[in-house]
N, C-alpha and C positions, 0 to 999 in steps of 0.2 A: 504493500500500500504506500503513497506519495506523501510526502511530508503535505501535501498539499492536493486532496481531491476532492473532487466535481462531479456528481452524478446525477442524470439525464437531469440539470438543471431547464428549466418552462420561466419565462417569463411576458406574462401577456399584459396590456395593458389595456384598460377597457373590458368592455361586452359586445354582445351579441353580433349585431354588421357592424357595430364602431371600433369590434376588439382588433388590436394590431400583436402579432407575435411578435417579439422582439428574439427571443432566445428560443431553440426546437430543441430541447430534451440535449444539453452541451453535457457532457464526460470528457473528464482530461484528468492526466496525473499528473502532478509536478512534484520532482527532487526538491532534497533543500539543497542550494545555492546554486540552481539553476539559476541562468538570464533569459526567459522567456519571453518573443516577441510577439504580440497577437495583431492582424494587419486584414485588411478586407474593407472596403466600399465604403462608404456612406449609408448608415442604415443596415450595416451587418452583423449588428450587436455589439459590437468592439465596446463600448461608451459602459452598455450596460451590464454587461458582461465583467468590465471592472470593476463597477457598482456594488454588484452582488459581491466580488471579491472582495468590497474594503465592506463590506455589512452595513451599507449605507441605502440601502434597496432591498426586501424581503421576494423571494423567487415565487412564482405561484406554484411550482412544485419541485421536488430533486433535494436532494442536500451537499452542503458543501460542509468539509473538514478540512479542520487545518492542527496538524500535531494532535490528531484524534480528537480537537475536539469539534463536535456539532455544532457549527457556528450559529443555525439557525434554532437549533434548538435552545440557544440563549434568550433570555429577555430583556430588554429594550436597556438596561443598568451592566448588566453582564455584556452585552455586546460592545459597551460604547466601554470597558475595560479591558475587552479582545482588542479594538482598536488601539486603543492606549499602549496596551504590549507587544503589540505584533507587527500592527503596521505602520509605515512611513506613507506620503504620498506629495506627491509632487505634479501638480494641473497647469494645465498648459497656459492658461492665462496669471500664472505666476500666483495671483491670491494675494501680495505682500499688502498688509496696513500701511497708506503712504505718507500716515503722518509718525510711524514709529522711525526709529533707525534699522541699520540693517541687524543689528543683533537685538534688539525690542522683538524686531519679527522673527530672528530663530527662536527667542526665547519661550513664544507662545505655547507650544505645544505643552513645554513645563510648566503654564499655569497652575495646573489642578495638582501638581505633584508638591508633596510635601520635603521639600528642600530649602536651606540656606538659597536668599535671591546671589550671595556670591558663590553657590555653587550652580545655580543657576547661569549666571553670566560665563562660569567657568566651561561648562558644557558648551552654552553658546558659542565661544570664543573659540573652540577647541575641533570644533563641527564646520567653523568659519576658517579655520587654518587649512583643516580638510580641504575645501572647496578652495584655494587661494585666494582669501580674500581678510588676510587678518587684517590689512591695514585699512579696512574701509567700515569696521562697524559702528561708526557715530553718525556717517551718511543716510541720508533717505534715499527711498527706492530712484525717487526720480532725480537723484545723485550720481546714478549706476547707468550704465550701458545694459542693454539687453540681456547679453549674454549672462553678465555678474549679478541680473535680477535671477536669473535661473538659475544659477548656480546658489543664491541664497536660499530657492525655495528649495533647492538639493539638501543643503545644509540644516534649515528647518526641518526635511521631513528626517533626516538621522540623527538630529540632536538625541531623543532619545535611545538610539541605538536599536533600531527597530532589524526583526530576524526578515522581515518582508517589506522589499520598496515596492509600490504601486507607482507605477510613472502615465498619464495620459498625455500623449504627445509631447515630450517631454521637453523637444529643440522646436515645436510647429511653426514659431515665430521669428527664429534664426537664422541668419547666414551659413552655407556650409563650413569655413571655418570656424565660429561658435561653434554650431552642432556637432563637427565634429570633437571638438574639447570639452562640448556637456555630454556624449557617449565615451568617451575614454576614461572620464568621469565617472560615471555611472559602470565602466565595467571594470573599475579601479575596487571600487563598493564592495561588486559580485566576485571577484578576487578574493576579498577580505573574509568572504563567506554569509553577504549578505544574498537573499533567494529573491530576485526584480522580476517583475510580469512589468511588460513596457507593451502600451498601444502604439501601435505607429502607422503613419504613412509611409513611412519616407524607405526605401529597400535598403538605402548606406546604412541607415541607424540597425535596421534587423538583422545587417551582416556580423554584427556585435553576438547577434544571440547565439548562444546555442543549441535552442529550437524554431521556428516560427509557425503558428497555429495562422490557419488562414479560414475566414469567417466567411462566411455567403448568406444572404436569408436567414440566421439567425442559427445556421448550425454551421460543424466543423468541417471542413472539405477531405475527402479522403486523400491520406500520402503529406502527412504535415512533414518542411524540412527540417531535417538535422543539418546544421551548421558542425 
């Protein structure tokens, strides 16, 4: 069994003529510290399909595990403490609050944790070295370039040292050079022994993976590649 499985995940939205299938009964196994790339259309589930990964969307039927546990079988206080332990995530339109600094905004994730705010800043700071960007955390976002907004929200999503990064489009608003130094980045992470499911478009970014799952109408295509 996969550090990480998915079985015949359904996810419908709506009813009767208004209902749309987003998801057809998805199975997948995933290692830990796999780099998994998931890639297919517009409207091929890719979006929600992450969704349901970070427990941020309930499946209308299937279940997903992660480290045995039933993620769905959690309720609503228990899941959003799955989240807290296990995953990172990093959204394409960055997310950064643009009136904090850049380390205010790694620091969020550690709100609700009961720590020293200087050990607080110290993770921040330490998650920001990570990403190359110790010298810039008193900056606001609209201080930064592009590329160094995405690389904060990289930074954010591992402050707490999460076993799983969720990436959605991770470079979709980059230059090929950015993009390529926010995936060398991200497979720096999966190196280290962190397990990334990454959406993407882009074929450069999913030469990175070491699998790439390819989506169509809401299921898996037979013959997924191994990298």
């Amino acid at each position: 069994m996969g550090y990480i499985q998915l079985d015949h995940l359904v996810k419908q939205y709506g009813t009767g003529e208004a209902a749309v299938m987003a998801l057809r009964g998805i199975s997948l196994e995933i290692q830990e510290k796999e780099l998994i790339a998931i890639m297919g259309e517009s409207g091929s589930g890719k979006s929600t399909l992450l969704s349901l990964m970070g427990a941020l969307n309930s499946p209308t039927s299937g279940t997903y595990t992660v480290a045995e546990i039933d993620v769905y079988a959690l309720d609503q206080e228990e899941r959003a403490d799955f989240r807290r332990e296990f995953l990172g995530f990093v959204f394409q339109s960055f997310h950064l609050v643009p009136y904090l600094t850049v380390r205010e905004n790694v620091m969020l994730p550690l709100a609700p944790v009961k720590m020293k705010r200087k050990e607080k800043r110290d993770l921040a700071e330490e998650a920001l070295r990570r990403v190359r960007l110790a010298g810039k955390t008193h900056r606001l976002p609209g201080q930064i370039s592009g590329g160094e907004q995405e690389r904060v929200a990289v930074a954010r999503a591992i402050v707490k040292r999460p076993p799983i990064l969720l990436a959605d489009e991770p470079t979709g608003n980059l230059d090929t050079k950015t993009s390529d130094e926010i995936m060398r980045l991200i497979q720096g992470l999966n190196s280290e022994g962190m397990t990334i499911i990454m959406v993407t478009h882009s074929p450069m970014n999913a030469q990175f993976a070491h699998r790439i799952i390819q989506l169509r109408d809401g299921k898996i295509l037979q013959g997924e590649m191994e990298r």
